[in-house]
N, C-alpha and C positions, 0 to 999 in steps of 0.2 A: 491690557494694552490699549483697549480703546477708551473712548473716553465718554460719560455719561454728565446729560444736564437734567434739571427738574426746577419748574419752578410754579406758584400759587401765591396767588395775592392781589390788589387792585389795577394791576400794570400789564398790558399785555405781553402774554406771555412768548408768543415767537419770538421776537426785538431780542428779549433776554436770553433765550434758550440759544440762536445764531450766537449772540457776541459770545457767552459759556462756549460753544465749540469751537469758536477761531481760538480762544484763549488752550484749550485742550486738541487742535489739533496736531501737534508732535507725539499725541498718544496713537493716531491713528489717520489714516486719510485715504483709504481706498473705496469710502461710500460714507456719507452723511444722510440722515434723516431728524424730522420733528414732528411728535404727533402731537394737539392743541385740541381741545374739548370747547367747544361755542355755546356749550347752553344746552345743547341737544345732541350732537352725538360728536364721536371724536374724528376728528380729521388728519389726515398722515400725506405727507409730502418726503416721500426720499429719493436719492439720487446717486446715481454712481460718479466715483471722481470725486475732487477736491470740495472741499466749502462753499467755494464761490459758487460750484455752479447751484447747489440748492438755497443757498444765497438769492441767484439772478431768477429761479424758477417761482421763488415766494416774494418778489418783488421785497425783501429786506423783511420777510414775516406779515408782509400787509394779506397774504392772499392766506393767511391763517387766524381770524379773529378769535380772543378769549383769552383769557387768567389764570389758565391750568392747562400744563403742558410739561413733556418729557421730551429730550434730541439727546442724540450719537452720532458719535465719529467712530467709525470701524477701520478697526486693523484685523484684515480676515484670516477667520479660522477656519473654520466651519461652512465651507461653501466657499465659492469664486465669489469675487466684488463683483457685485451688479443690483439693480435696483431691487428686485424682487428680495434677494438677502440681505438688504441693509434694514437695519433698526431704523424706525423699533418695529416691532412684530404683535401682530393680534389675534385673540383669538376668534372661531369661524364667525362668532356673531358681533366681531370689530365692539366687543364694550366690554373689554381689557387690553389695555395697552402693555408693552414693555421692554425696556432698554436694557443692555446686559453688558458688562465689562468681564468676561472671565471663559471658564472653559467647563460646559456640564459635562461630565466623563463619561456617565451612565445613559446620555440620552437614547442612547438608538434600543435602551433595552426599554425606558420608558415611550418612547415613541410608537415602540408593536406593541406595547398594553394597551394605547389609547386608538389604536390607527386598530384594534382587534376590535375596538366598542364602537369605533364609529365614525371616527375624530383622521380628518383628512389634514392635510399639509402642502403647503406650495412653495416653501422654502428648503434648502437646503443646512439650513444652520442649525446649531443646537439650540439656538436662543427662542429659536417657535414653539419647540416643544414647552418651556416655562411657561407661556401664556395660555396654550391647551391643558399643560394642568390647571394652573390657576382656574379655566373654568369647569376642568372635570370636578375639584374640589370646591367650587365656590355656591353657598348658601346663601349669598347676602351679606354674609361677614364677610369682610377683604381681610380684617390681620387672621384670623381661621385657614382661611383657606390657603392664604401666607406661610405660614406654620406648616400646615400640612405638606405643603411643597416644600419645602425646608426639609424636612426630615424624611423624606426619597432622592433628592438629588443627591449628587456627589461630584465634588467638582472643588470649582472658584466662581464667587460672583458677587457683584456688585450690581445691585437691582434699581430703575427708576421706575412706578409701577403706575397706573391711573385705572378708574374704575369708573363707569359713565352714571352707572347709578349712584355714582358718592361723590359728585361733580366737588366737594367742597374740600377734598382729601388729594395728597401726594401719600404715597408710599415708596420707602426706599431700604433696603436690605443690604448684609452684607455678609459674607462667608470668603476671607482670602483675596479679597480683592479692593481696593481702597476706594473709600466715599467720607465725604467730610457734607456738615447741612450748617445752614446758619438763618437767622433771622434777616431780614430786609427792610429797607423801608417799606408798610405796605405789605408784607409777604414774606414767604422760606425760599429758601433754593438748596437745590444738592447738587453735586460738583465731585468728580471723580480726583479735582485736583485742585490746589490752593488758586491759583490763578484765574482761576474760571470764575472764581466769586469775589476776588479782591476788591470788583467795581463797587459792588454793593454791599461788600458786609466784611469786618475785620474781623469779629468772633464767632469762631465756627467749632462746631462739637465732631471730632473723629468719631466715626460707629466702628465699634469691634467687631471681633468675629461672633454672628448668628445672632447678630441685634438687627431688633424693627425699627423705624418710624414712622409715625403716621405724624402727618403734616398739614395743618389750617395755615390758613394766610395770618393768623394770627399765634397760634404755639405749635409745639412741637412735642408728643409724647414719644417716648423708647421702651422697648420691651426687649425681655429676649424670646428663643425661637418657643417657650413656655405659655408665649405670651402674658407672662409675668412683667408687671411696670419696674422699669430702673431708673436709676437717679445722674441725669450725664451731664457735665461741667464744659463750657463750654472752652475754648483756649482763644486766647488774641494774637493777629495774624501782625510784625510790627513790616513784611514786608513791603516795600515802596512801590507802589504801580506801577511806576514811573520806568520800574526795573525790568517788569515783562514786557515795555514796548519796545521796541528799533530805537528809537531816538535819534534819526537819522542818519543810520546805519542803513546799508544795503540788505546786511541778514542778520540777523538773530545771533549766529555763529563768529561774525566777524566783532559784531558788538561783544559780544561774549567776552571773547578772547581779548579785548582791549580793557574790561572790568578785571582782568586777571591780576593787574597789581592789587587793586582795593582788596578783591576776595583770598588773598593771600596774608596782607596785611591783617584782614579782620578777623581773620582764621587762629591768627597767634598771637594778637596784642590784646586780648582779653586775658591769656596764659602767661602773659610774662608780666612778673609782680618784683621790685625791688633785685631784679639780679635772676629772679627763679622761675624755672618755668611749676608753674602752680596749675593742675587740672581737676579744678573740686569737684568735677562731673564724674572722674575717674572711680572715685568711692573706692580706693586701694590706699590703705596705708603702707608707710616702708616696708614692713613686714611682709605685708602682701605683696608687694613690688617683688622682695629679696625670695618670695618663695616659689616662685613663676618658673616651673623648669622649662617648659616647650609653651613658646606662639604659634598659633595655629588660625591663617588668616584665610575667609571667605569669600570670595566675590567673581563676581562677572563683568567680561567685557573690560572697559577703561580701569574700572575697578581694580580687577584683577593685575591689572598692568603695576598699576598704584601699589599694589602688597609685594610683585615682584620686586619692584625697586625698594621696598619697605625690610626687604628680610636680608639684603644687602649690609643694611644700614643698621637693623635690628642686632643682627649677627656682628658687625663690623666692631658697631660703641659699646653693645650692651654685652654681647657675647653668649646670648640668650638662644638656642635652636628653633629656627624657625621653618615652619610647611606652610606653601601658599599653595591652597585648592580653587579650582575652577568649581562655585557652588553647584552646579548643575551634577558633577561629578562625585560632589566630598558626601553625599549619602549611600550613593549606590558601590563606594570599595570601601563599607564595612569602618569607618576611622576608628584607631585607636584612641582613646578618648581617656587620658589617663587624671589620675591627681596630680593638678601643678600644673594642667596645660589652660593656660588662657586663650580664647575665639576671640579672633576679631573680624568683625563681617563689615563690609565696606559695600555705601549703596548712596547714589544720590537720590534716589526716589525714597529709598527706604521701604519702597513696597516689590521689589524684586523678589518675583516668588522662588525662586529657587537660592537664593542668597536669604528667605526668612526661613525657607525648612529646613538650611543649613543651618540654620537657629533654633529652631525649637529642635532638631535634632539632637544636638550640644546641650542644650538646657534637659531635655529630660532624660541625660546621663550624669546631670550633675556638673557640669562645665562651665566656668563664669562665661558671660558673654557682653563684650564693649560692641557696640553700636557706631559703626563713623556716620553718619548718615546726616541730608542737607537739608532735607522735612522736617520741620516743626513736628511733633506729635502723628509722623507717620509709624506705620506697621511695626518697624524693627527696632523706632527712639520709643515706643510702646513696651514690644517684648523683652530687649535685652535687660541685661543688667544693670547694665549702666549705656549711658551714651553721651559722643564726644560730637558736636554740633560742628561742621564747617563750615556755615555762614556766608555761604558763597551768592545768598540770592535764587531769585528764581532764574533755572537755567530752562531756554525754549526749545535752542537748537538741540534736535536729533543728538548729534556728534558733542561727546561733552569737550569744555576746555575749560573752563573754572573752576569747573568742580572737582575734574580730574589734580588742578591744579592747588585746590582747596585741599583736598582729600592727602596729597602730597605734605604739607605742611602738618597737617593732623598727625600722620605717621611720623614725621621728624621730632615733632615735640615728644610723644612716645616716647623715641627712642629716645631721645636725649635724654628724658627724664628719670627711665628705667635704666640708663648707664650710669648716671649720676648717681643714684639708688645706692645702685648695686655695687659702688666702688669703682667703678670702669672708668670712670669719667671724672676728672678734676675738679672743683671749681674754678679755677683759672680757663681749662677745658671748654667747658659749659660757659662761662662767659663769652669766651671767644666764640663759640658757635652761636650763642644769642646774637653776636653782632654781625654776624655773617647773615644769618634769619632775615636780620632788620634790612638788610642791606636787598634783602630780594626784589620786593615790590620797582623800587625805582630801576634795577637792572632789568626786569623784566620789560616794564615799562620801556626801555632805548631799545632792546630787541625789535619791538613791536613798532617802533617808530623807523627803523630800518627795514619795513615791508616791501619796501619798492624794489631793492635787490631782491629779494625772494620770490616778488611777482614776475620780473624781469626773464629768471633762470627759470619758473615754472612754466612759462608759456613755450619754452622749447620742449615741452612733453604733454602737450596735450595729447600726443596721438600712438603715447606710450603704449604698451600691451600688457609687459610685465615689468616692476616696478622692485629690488631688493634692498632690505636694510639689517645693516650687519652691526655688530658689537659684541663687545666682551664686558662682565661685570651686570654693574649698573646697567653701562651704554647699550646690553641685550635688552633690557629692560626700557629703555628708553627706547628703542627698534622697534620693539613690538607694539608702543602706541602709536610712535609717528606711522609705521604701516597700516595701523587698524585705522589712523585719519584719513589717509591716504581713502584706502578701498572703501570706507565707506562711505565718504561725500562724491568722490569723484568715478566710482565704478571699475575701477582701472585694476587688474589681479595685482597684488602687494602683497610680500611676505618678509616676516623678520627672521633671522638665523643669528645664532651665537657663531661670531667670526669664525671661530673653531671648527665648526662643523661644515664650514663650507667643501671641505676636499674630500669630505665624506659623502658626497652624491651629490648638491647642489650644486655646487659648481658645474656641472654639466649644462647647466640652463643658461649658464652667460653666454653671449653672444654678441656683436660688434652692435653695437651703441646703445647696449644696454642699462638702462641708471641703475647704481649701486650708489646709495645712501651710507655712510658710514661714520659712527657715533664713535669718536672717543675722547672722554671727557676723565678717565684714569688715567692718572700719568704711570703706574706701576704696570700698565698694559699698551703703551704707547707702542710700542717695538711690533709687540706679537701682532694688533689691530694695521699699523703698516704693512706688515708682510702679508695680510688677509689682502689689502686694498690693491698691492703691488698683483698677486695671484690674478685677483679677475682684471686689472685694467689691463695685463699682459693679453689677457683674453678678449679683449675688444672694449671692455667697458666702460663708460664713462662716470666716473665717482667724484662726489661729492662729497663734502666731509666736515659733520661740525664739531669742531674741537674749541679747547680752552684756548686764550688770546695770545700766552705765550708757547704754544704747539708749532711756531713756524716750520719745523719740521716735515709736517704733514703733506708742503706743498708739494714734496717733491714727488710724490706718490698718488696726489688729488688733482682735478681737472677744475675743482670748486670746492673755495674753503668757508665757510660762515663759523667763525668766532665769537665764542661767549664770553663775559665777563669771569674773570677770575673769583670763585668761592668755596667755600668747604667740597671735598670730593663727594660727601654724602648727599649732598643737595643740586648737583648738578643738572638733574634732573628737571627741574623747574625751568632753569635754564635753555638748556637743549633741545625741551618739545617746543618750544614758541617758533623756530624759523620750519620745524616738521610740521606744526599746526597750520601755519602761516602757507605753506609750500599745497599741502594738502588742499588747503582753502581756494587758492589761487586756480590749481588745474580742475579743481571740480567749475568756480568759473567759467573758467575759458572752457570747457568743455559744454557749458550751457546746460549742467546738472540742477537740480533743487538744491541748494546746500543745507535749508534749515528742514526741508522732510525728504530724504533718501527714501528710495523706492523700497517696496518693502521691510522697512524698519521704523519702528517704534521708540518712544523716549524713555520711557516706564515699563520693561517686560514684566507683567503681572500674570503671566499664565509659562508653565511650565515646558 
């Protein structure tokens, strides 16, 4: 979750080390630090609170001179946010430095070994303890003593290391938690994320799990934790810089959401060939398509929203049974894990630690395993079997909407292709839905240009308390993300309910002018989803309601209608979150929220 810099070579290194954390802070931002080696010893400047302020404390890096330097951005685990626990950490005699992305499990058992011999502490994190090993075991060798620490911890981590007696050296490690290094002009750098180093370098080598580097300003060797040399390939990054900035957007988020035509479009015009949807990444022959008895889809958060609405769909065309698990969950109830069942784990970082051990889980009972994931050569387009890239770009904001909305089209092609397969699905069928596909991007598109109504109606709930979103089907599915936009840009309690189950205990909580959000984009469920909306507005409420353009029905039941373009019922979705994105975005505004770093959350969970 937090995010690590490193950098060595003829440039000073604070300059570099700051722009690496503005670019990585959506990984983190409850404390920033930068330590920088002068020549003669190392020097550490950290600070509680955002970027900026340890920004304005180092005068832009000028009040750190020197060419070899490690910084962090902490999303806190291990101890409260405050200067003392912010990275990076040293050990007693300050000449070892080290920045940490991850979670040691075992530290407090290693901490009374060292604190029994001698070895004090003034932080409360698990990351201090790494640097007091590092000098309980250090000889003068840094990758030895590296190693040795390696193989007592137990954990996640992602290591940026410096050593004052090897002024000429970066060290950076990895176990479960993501780091990518590349060349510079002039120098390496390592970078917990693609964007941190886009400024400076397009080709950057992934470190696996329990691999070293030791890093000159001029190469870079690899080992693993054997300290055995290995042989590592570097990848070319083609994303566009241009993409991780604002662009004169107010946030990151709103920008986002307006890229959501392209990252839709790009997501599936690579797949559709001559009429067919064609996925050579897939590595499934028909046979294999025809032999698939159960999908069984992985993921967290927006993710998971994404396979809800996927198994809809999955089930609908392909006729295939499908289970969507919460990854945090699908280890610990034991899965049945049979022949015939295909994994699909869905991750825009592609380093979501409980959505990869949901992976290797699957994988060592023998389970094929597809990849959706938005990373180039992150952790899980690494592990799985195959992977289906959604091309959505580098996403900043906290709160996803492209990817979410990338990750959507990913799932449709799927299904579409595995119903075709299978017989389900016609070619006349499959044509028709390719054109419906095509048709997305530009409808999206006029949604998003009708923002002003949306902004208009959001500002009469700034001072909302509780917030409900209902639906049946899909439209449950489509609920549970516009609620999860909802609470987490703008703080506001939000919850999604299957219309159904409102007279089963929910409904108790409406009350006179409470918003009730209500999705129905199934014409086969239009009747039952009114009679939900009629139940609470009799109750005081006041409902909203976004349906398809020919639902005029709806009004007589809703207080507020937002109408979507007419297309396939499978893909509604796409649709329907933009004015819930949109709504979400607005009241986090007005409310004078952060919308691109929500308090307490992170872009990337890499720790379990």
């Amino acid at each position: 979750m937090c995010g690590i810099v490193g950098y060595i070579g003829d440039q000073q290194a604070a300059p570099i080390l700051l722009d690496g954390l503005e670019k990585l802070e959506y990984r983190g931002y409850d404390s920033a630090g930068i330590a920088v080696y002068d020549g003669e010893e190392i020097h550490v400047m950290k600070a509680q609170g955002r970027l900026k302020v340890l920004n304005e404390l180092s005068h832009g890096g000028e009040m750190l001179p020197g060419t070899l330097g490690i910084g962090h951005t902490r999303w806190a685990t291990h101890g409260a946010p405050s200067d003392t626990n912010a990275h990076p950490h040293f050990n007693q005699d300050r000449t070892i430095a080290v920045v940490h992305n991850g979670i040691i499990e075992n530290y407090l058992k290693l901490k009374k070994k060292l604190e029994k011999k001698g070895y004090t502490f003034v932080s409360e994190t698990d990351t201090e303890i790494i640097a007091q090993l590092l000098d309980y075991y250090y000889d003068g060798n840094p990758l030895r003593a590296i190693t040795k620490v390696m193989h007592r911890m137990e954990g996640s981590y992602a290591l940026g290391i410096i050593f004052s007696d090897h002024p000429d050296e970066l060290y950076a490690v990895r176990k479960d938690s993501p780091l990518i290094v590349g060349h510079t002009k002039g120098g390496s750098i390592i970078a917990s994320d693609v964007p941190a180093v886009l400024k400076y370098t397009r080709d950057v080598v992934f470190i696996e799990n329990e691999e070293i580097v030791r890093m000159t300003a001029e190469q870079m060797e690899f080992f693993n934790v054997d300290e055995e040399p290995i042989n590592k390939e570097a990848v070319h990054i083609d994303w566009d810089v241009n993409a991780a900035e604002k662009g004169g957007y107010e946030h990151f988020m709103l920008k986002e959401m307006y890229e959501q035509p392209k990252a839709i479009a790009d997501t599936f015009s690579p797949r559709l060939k001559d009429g067919k949807i064609v996925i050579e990444e897939l590595g499934m022959s028909d046979e294999d398509i025809k032999a698939v008895r159960k999908i069984m889809i992985v993921a967290c958060g927006s993710a998971y929203h994404t396979g809800m609405t996927s198994k809809y769909v999955f089930e609908g065309l392909a006729r295939i049974p499908v289970e969507v698990d919460l990854a945090s969950e699908f280890r610990y109830r034991d899965p049945i894990l049979e022949e015939g069942t295909l994994l699909i784990v869905v991750s825009q970082s592609g380093e979501t630690a409980d959505t990869l051990a949901a992976l290797r889980e699957a994988k060592s009972k023998g389970v094929r395993v597809l990849g959706i994931v938005n990373v180039v050569g992150s952790s899980i387009a690494r592990e799985a079997d195959n992977v289906m890239y959604t091309w959505a770009g580098p996403e900043i904001a906290v709160a996803t909407t492209k990817a979410y909305s990338a990750q959507l089209i990913a799932l449709y092609l799927l299904a579409m292709k595995f119903a075709h397969v299978r017989g389900e699905l016609s070619d006349e069928g499959l044509a028709e839905m390719i054109e419906e596909l095509k048709e997305l991007p530009a409808q999206v598109e006029m949604m998003l240009n009708n923002q002003n109504k949306i902004q208009k109606f959001a500002n009469r709930y700034l001072a909302a308390r509780s917030i409900f979103f209902i639906g049946r089907g899909i439209d449950y599915a489509i609920s549970l993300e516009g609620s999860l936009k909802l609470k987490e840009v703008s703080y506001i309690h939000s919850e999604a309910y299957a219309a159904g189950e409102l007279k089963h205990g929910t409904i108790s909580l409406i009350e006179e002018g409470t918003l009730v959000c209500s999705v129905l984009t199934q014409e086969e469920l239009y009747k039952k989803t009114i009679s939900n909306m009629v139940e609470v507005r009799t109750r005081g409420a006041f409902v909203m309601a976004v349906t398809n353009v020919d639902n005029t029905e709806v009004e007589k039941a809703a207080d507020y209608v937002v109408y979507i373009p007419k297309t396939n019922k499978y893909f509604t979705n796409s649709l329907a979150i933009i004015p819930l994105q949109l709504f979400g975005y607005y009241v986090a505004v007005g409310r004078g929220c952060d919308v691109d770093k929500p308090r307490n959350l992170a872009k990337s969970v890499t720790v379990e």
